[in-house]
C-alpha positions as CSV (number, residue, x, y, z in Angstrom):
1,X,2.4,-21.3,16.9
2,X,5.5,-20.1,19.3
3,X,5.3,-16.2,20.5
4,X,8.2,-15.2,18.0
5,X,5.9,-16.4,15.2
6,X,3.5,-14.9,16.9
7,X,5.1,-11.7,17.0
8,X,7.0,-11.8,13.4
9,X,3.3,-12.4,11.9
10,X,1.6,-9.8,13.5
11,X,4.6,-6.6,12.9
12,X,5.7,-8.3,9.7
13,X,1.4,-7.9,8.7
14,X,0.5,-4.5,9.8
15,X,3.8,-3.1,9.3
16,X,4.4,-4.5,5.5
17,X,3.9,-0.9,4.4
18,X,7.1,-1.0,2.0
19,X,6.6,-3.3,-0.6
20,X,5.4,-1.9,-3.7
21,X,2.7,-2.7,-6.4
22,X,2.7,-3.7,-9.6
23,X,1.1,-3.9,-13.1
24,X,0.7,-6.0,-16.5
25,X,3.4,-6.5,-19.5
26,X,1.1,-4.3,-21.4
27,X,1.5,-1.4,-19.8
28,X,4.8,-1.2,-19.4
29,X,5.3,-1.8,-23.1
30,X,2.9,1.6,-23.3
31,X,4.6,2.9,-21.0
32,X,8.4,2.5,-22.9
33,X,6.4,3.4,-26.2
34,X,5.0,6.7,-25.1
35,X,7.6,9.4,-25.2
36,X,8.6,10.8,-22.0
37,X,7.8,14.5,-20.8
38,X,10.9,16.7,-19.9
39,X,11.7,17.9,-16.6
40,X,12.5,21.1,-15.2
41,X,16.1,22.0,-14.5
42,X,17.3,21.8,-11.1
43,X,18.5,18.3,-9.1
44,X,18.6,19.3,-5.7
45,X,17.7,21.3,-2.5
46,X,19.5,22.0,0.5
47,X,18.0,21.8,4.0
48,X,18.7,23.8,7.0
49,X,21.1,21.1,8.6
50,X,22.7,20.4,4.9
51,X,21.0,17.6,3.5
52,X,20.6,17.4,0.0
53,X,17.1,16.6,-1.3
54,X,17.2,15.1,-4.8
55,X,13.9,16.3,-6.8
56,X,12.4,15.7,-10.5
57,X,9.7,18.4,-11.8
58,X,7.8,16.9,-14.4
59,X,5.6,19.0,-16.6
60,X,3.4,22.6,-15.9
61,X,0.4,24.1,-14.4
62,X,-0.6,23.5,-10.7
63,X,1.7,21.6,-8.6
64,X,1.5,18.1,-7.3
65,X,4.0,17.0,-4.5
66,X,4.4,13.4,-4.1
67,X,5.9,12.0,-1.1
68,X,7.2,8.2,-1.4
69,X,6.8,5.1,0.6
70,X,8.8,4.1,3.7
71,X,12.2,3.0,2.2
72,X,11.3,3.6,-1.3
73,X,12.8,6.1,-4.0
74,X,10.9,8.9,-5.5
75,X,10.9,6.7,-8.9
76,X,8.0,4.4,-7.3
77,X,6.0,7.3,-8.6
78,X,6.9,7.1,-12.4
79,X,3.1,5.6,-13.5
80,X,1.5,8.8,-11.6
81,X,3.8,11.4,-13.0
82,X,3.8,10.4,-16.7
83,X,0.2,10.3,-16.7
84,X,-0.7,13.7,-14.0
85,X,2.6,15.7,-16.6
86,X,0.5,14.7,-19.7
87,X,-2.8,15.7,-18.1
88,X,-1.5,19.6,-17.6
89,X,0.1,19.2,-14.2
90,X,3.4,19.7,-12.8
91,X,4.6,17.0,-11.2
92,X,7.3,17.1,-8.3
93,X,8.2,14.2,-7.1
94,X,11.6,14.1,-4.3
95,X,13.5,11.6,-2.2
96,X,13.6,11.8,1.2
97,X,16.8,12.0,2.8
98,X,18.5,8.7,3.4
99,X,16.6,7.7,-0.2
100,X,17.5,7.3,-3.7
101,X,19.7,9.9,-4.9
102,X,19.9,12.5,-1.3
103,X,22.3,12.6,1.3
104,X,22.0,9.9,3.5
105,X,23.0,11.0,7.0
106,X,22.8,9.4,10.4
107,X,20.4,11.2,11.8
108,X,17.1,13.1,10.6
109,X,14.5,10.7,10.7
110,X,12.1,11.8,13.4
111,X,8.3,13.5,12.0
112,X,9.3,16.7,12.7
113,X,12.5,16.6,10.8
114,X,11.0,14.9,7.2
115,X,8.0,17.4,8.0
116,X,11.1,20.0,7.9
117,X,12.3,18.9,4.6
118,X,9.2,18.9,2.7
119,X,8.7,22.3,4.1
120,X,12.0,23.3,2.3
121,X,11.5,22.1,-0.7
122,X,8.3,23.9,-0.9
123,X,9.5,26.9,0.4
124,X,12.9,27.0,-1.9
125,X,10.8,26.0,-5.2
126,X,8.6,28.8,-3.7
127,X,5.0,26.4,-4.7
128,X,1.9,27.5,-4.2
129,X,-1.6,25.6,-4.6
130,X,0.2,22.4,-4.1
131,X,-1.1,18.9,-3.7
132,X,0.5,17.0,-1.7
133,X,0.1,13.1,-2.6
134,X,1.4,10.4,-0.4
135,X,1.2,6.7,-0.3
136,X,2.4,4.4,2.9
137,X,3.8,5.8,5.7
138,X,4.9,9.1,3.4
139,X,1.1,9.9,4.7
140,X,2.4,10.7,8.1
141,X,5.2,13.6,6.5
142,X,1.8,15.4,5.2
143,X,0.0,15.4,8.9
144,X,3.0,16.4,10.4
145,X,3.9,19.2,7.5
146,X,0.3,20.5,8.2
147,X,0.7,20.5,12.2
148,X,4.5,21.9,11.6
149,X,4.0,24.7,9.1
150,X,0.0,25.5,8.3
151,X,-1.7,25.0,4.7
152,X,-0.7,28.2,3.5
153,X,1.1,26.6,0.9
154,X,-1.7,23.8,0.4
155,X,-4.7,23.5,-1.3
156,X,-5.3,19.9,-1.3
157,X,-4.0,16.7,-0.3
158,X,-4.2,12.9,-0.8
159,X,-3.5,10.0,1.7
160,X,-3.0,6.4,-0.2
161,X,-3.3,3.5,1.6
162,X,-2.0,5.7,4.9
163,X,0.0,3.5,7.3
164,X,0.9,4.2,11.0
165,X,-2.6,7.0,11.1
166,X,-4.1,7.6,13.1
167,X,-1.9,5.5,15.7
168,X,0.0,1.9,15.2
169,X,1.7,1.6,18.5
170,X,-0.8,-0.3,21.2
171,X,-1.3,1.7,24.3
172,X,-4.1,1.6,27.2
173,X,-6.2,4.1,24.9
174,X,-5.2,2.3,21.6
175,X,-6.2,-1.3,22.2
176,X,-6.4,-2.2,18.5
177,X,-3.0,-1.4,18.1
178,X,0.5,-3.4,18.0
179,X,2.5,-4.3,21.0
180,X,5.6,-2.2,20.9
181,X,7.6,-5.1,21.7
182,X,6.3,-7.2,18.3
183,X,7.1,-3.7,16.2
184,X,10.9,-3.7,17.7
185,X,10.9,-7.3,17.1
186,X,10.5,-6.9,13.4
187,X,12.6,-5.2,12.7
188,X,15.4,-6.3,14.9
189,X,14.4,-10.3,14.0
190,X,13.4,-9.9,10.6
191,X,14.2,-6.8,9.1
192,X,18.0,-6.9,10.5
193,X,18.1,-10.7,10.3
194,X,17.3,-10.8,6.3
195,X,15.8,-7.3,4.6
196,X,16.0,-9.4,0.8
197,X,14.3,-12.6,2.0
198,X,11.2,-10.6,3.8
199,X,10.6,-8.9,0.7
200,X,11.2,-11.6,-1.6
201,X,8.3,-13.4,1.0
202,X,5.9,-10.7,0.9
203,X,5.4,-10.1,-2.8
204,X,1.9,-11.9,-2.9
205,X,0.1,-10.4,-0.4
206,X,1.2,-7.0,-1.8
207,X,0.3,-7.6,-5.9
208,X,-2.4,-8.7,-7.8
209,X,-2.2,-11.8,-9.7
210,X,-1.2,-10.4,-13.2
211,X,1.4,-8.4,-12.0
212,X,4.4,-9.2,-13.9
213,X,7.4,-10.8,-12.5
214,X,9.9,-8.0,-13.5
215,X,8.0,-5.3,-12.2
216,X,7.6,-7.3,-9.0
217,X,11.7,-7.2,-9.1
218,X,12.1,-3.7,-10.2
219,X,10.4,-3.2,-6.8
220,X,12.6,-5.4,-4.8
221,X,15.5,-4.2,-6.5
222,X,14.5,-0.1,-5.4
223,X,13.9,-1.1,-2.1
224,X,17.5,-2.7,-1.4
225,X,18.9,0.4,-2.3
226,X,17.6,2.3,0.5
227,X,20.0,1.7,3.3
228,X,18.7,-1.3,6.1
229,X,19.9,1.3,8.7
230,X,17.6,4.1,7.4
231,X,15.1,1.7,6.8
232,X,14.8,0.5,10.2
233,X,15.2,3.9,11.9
234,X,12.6,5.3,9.9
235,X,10.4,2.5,10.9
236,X,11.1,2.9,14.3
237,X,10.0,6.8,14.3
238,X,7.1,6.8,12.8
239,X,5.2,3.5,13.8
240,X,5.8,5.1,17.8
241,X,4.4,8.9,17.0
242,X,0.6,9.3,17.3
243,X,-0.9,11.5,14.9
244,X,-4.4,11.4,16.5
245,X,-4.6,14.9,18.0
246,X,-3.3,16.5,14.7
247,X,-5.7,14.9,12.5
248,X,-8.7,16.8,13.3
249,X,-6.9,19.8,12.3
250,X,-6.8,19.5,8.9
251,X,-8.8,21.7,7.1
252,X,-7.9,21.7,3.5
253,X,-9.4,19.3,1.2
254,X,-8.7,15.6,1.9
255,X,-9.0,12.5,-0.4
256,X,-8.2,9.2,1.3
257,X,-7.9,6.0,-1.0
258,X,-6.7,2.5,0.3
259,X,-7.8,-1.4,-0.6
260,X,-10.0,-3.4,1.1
261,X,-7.4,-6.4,0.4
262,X,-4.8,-4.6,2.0
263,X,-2.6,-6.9,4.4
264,X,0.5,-4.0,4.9
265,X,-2.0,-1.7,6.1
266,X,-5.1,-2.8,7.1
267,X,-8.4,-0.7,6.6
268,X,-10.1,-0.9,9.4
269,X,-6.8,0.1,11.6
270,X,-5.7,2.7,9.3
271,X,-7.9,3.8,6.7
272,X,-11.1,4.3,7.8
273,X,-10.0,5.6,11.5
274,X,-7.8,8.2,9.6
275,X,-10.8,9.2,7.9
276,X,-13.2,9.5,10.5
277,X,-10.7,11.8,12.3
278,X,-10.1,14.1,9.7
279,X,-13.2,17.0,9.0
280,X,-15.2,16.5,5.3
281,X,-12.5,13.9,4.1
282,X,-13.6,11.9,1.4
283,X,-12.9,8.0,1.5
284,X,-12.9,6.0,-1.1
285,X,-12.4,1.7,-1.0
286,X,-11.2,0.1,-4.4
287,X,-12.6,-3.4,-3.9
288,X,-9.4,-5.8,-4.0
289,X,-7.3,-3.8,-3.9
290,X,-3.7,-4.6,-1.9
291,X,-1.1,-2.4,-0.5
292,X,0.4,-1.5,-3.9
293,X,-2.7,0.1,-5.4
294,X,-0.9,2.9,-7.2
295,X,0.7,0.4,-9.4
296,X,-2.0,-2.4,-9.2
297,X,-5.2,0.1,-9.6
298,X,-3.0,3.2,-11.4
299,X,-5.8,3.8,-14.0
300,X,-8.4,4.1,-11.7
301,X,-6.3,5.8,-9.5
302,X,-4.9,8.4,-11.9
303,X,-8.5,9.2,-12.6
304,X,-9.4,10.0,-9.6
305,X,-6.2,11.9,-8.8
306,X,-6.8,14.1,-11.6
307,X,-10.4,14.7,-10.6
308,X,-10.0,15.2,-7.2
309,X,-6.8,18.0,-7.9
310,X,-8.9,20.0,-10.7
311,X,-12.1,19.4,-9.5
């Protein structure tokens, strides 16, 4: 094997952390049967540089906040916030600029500034006692949000299959990491080269073998419409910050969740370091699970998201 194989195999598996899961006919059928819960009013927030957030509120008692997956919509969500809504909790659930339906400017995509944004959409729907619930790379908004602005608005929050914590970038005192040079090679040599074929390549390793072949394209079909600039940028950001001094500062409540089978974020480089670092977090392994375990695993998952936030 050449070094650019090399070098595409090892970004293209640590980094995979976009693709998203799936699930069975039957559910969706369910899912199109059971009748929908309405949403607040209210579309949009406005940042302090002018960047319109898009938002859905879903439901009523205490908050969830769920923050998406790198270059995926707010929608990816849909099988969390029918069931959380139904179960007595109001579900928020926003794009992150350069996503779905918010202002996609050039610039914006460094920690600090998504930490910004979530901060103002909590601030301006004035929440309280929120959960915040990420999945992917949206793992490394809540660390920063934390470091950023305190839990004073926080009572709880949830890390799914966290990618790029505690560290992805390989330096002399993070040996198990990736070489910079194969990160900017992804995306430059596969990512720029064909954004539609990598995804249409990675299905497998991210689903289960009974997910359904339309849900598989839904998934595709979200992703592409998240802008390849955006995408990459956003990659670029947050694979080079290292979150490992700010994770023993968390104090609030943590639930970490992630598959043993996952090849977009390994485990034992993401997962279980993030959990040792962070005080009285609790880790839980779903055996088999890949990358897209909040579509793959949702019942189980739902479960234990509704335990964990009421408990």
């Amino acid at each position: 094997m050449d070094r650019r194989t090399l070098m595409k195999s090892a970004a293209s598996g640590a980094v995979g952390a976009c693709l998203l899961g799936g699930m069975t006919d039957n559910a969706m059928n369910a899912r199109a049967a059971a009748p929908p819960a309405k949403p607040h009013t209210g579309d949009f927030i406005e940042t302090a540089d002018g960047v319109k957030l898009a938002y859905t509120d879903w439901g009523s008692g205490k908050p969830v906040v769920f923050i998406h997956a790198w270059a995926l919509p707010s929608p990816m969500w849909d099988y969390q916030i029918g069931a959380l809504s139904q179960a007595g909790l109001r579900c928020i659930a926003y794009d992150r600029r350069g996503h779905g339906r918010s202002s996609k400017p050039g610039s914006g995509y460094d920690c600090d500034t998504l930490a910004d944004d979530l901060s103002a959409l909590l601030t301006q729907l004035d929440l309280r006692g929120v959960t915040l619930v990420s999945h992917s790379f949206g793992s490394c908004e809540i660390v920063r949000y934390l470091t950023r602005h305190g839990a004073g608005r926080i009572e709880k929050i949830v890390l799914i299959a966290p990618a790029a914590l505690p560290f992805l970038t390989r330096t002399p005192d993070n040996p198990n990491g990736i070489p910079a040079e194969a990160l900017e090679f992804f995306r430059s040599h596969v990512l720029q080269a064909d954004f539609p074929k990598w995804l249409e390549e990675g299905r497998q390793g991210f689903f289960v073998a009974d997910t359904s072949p339309s849900l598989q394209e839904w998934v595709k079909q979200l992703m592409l419409t998240t802008p390849l600039p955006v995408a990459i940028e956003t990659s670029r950001r947050i694979t080079s910050t290292d979150f490992r001094q700010e994770l023993p500062g968390i104090t609030v409540p943590t639930l970490i969740i992630h598959g043993d089978k996952d090849v977009s974020a390994p485990i034992d480089l993401t997962g279980r370091p993030t959990a040792a670092l962070i005080p009285k977090a609790q880790f839980r392994v779903y055996e088999g699970a890949p990358h897209g375990i909040f579509l793959t695993h949702k019942d189980r998952l739902n479960a234990d998201l509704l335990g964990f936030i009421k408990g």
